[in-house]
C-alpha positions in Angstrom: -6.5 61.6 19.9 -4.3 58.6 21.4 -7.7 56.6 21.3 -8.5 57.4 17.7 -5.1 56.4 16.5 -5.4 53.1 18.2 -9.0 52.6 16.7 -7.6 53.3 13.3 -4.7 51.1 13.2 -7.0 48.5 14.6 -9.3 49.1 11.7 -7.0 49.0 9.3 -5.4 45.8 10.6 -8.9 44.1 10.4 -9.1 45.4 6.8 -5.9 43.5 5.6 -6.7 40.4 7.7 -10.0 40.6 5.8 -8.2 40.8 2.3 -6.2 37.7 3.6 -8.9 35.7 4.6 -10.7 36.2 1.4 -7.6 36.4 -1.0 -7.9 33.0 -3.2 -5.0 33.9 -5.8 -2.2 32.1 -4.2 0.0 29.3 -5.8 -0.7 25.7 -4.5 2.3 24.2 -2.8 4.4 22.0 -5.6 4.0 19.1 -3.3 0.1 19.6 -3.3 0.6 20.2 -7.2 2.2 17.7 -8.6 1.2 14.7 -6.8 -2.3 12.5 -7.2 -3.6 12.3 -3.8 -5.3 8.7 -3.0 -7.4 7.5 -0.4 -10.1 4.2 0.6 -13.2 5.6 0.9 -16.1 3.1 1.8 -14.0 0.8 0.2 -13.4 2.4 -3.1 -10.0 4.0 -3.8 -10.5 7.6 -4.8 -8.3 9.7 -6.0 -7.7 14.1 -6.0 -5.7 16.1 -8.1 -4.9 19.2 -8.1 -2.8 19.5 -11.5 -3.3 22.2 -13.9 -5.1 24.2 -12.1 -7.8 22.0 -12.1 -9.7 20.0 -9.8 -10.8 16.4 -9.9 -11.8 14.0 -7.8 -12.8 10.3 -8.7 -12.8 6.4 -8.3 -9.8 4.7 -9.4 -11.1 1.6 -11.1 -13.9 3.3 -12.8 -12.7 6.9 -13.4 -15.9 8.0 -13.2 -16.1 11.4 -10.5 -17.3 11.1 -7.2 -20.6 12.4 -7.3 -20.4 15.1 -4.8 -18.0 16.8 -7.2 -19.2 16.3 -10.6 -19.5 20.2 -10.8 -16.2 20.8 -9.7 -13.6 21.5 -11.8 -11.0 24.2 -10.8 -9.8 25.7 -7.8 -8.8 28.7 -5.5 -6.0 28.5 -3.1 -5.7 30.8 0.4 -2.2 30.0 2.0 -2.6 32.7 4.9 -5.3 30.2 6.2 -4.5 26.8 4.3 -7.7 26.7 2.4 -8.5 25.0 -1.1 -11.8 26.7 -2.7 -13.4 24.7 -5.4 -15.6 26.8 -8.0 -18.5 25.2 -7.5 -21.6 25.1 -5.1 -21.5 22.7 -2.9 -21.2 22.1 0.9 -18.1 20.7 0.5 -16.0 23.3 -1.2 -13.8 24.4 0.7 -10.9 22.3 1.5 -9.1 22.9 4.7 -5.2 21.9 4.5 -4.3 20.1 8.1 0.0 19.1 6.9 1.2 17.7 4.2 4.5 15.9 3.2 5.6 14.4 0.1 3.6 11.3 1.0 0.4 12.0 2.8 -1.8 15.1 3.0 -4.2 15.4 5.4 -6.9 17.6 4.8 -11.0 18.1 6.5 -13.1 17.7 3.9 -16.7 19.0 5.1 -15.4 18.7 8.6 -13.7 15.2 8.4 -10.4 15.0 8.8 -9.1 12.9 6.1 -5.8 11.4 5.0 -4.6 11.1 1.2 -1.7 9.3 0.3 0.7 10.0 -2.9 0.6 6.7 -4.1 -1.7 3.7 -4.9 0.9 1.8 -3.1 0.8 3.5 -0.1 -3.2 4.0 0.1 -3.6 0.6 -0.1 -0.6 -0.2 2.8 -2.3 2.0 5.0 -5.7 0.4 3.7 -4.6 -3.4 4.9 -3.1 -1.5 8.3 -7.1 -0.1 9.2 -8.7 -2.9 8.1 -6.2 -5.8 10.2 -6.3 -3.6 13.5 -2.5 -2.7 13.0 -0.2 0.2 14.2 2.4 1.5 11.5 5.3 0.0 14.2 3.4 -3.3 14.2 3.1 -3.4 10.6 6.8 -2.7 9.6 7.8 -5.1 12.4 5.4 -7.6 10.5 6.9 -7.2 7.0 10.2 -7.6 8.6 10.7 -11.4 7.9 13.6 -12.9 9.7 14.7 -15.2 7.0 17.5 -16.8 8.9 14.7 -18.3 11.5 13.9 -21.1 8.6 15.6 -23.9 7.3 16.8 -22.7 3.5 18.4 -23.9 0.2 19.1 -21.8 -2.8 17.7 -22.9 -6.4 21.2 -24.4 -7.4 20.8 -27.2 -4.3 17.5 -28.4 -5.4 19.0 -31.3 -7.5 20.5 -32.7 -4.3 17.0 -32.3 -2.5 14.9 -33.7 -5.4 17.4 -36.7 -5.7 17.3 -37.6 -2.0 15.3 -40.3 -0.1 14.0 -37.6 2.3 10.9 -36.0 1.5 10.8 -32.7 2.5 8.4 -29.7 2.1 9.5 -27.0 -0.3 7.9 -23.8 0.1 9.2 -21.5 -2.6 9.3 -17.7 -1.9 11.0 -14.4 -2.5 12.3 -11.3 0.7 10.3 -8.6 -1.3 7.8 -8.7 1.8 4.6 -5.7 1.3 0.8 -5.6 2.4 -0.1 -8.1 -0.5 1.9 -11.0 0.6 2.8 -10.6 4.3 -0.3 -12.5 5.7 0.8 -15.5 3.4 4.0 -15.7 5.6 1.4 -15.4 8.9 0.1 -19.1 7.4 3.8 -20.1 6.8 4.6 -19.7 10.0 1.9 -21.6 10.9 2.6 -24.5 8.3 6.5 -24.8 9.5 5.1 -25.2 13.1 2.2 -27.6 12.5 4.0 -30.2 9.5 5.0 -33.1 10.5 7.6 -33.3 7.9 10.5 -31.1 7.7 10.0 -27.8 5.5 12.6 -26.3 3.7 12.3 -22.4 2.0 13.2 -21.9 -1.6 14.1 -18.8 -2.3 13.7 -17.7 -5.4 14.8 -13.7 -4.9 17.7 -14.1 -6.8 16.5 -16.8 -9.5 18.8 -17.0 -12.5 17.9 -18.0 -15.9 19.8 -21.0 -15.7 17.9 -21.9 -12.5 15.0 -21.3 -13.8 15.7 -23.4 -16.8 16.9 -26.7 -14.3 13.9 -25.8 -12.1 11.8 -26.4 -15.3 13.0 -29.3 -16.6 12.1 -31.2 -13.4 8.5 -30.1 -13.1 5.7 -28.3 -15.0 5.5 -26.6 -11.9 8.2 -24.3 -12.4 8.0 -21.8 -14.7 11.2 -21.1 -17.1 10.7 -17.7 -16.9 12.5 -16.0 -14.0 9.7 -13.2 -14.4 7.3 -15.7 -12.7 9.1 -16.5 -9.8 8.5 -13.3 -8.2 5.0 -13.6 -6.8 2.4 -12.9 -3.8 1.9 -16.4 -3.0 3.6 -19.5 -1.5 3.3 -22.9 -3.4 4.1 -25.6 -1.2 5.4 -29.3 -2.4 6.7 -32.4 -1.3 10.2 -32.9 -3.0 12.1 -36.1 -2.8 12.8 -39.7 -4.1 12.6 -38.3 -7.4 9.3 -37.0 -6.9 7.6 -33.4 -7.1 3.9 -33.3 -5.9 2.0 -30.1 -5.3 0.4 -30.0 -1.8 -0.9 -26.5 -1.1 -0.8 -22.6 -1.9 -0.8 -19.8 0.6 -2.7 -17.3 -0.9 -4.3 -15.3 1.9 -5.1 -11.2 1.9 -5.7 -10.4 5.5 -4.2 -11.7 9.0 -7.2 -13.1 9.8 -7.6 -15.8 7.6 -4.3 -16.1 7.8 -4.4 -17.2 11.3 -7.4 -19.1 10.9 -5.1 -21.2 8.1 -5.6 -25.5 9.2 -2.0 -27.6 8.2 -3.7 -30.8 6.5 -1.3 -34.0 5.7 
């Protein structure tokens, strides 16, 4: 009698843990559900969402759907075992949820273990991370310019500078430091330590309009727009003796040829 008990609370507890497993009516997370998931695949940045109860996944810059799941369109969601269902048949279709934050979601996708970032921004940081050999520490330690290292003058001083009988390189940049600009400040590095003149930074974070009228008037090189200022690259001239003359732009997108930058004089 003792046994048969057992035997039936066992059944019944594989019954319910059957209805769990194959239950598909729960609510996706909010995090899951309201962001656009993006990721570099092959080179392409893809992106997943999950809004609206429907399911999407395609390329960015064409918006056309990854071709794997053009038949895909909605979705069923198991919380008890962190599985995404797509209504469609494919090998692919079920999704299995590995953690999630509000900034990444990893997922295995057909056995691959995947992870999808909540914005374009932060796809394409962890994109130039992969592809340069980089830790996340190494990276933020990268980005973390030390300003104070260089010799400096603000926008109001460049009168003096252009006015003097020392020529001096100018290299004009802003502190907002990211994945798009950060190997440019690699070469910089490498341009401070290899001129034979001295270099000077001009930066142009905190560019007023005024400044960037005076700035103007000197050169065609300057913009009078202080919306321009703010840019990836680093121009490089020779200022002095009255004299502006453009020598070179840092314009660089991976650490490699970035390193590889030659100082010519």
């Amino acid at each position: 009698m003792k046994q048969n008990i057992i035997l039936i609370v066992i059944l019944i507890g594989l019954f319910i843990f059957g209805l769990l497993i194959y239950d598909f009516s729960d609510a996706l997370d909010d995090v899951l559900y309201d962001n656009s998931w993006y990721i570099y695949e092959d080179g392409n940045l893809n992106k997943m969402d999950f809004k609206d109860n429907e399911f999407s996944y395609v390329n960015v810059d064409s918006g056309k759907v990854i071709d794997n799941y053009k038949s895909c369109h909605t979705f069923r969601y198991n919380r008890s075992i962190n599985v995404i269902k797509l209504n469609c048949n494919i090998s692919e279709n079920k999704i299995y949820v590995s953690g999630f934050s509000k900034d990444s979601l990893v997922m295995q996708v057909n056995g691959v273990e995947k992870t999808y970032y909540a914005s374009k921004n932060e796809a394409n940081k962890y994109e130039f991370i992969k592809n340069n050999g980089l830790t996340k520490e190494e990276y933020d330690k990268l980005i973390d310019v030390d300003f104070t290292k260089y010799s400096s003058i603000i926008p109001a001083e460049f009168d003096t500078l252009l006015n003097s009988k020392e020529t001096n390189y100018v290299a004009v940049v802003n502190s907002n430091i990211n994945y798009l600009n950060v190997s440019n400040y690699v070469a910089l590095d490498k341009f401070v330590a290899d001129a034979k003149k001295n270099v000077l930074l001009l930066n142009v974070s905190n560019i007023t309009k005024e400044d960037a009228k005076n700035l103007h008037s000197k050169s065609e090189y300057f913009s009078s727009d202080v919306k321009e200022y703010i840019t990836n690259e680093i121009n490089i001239y020779l200022i002095g003796n009255k004299k502006i003359k453009f020598v070179t732009k840092l314009d660089f997108k991976d650490l490699k040829s970035a390193n590889e930058f030659k100082v010519e004089e």
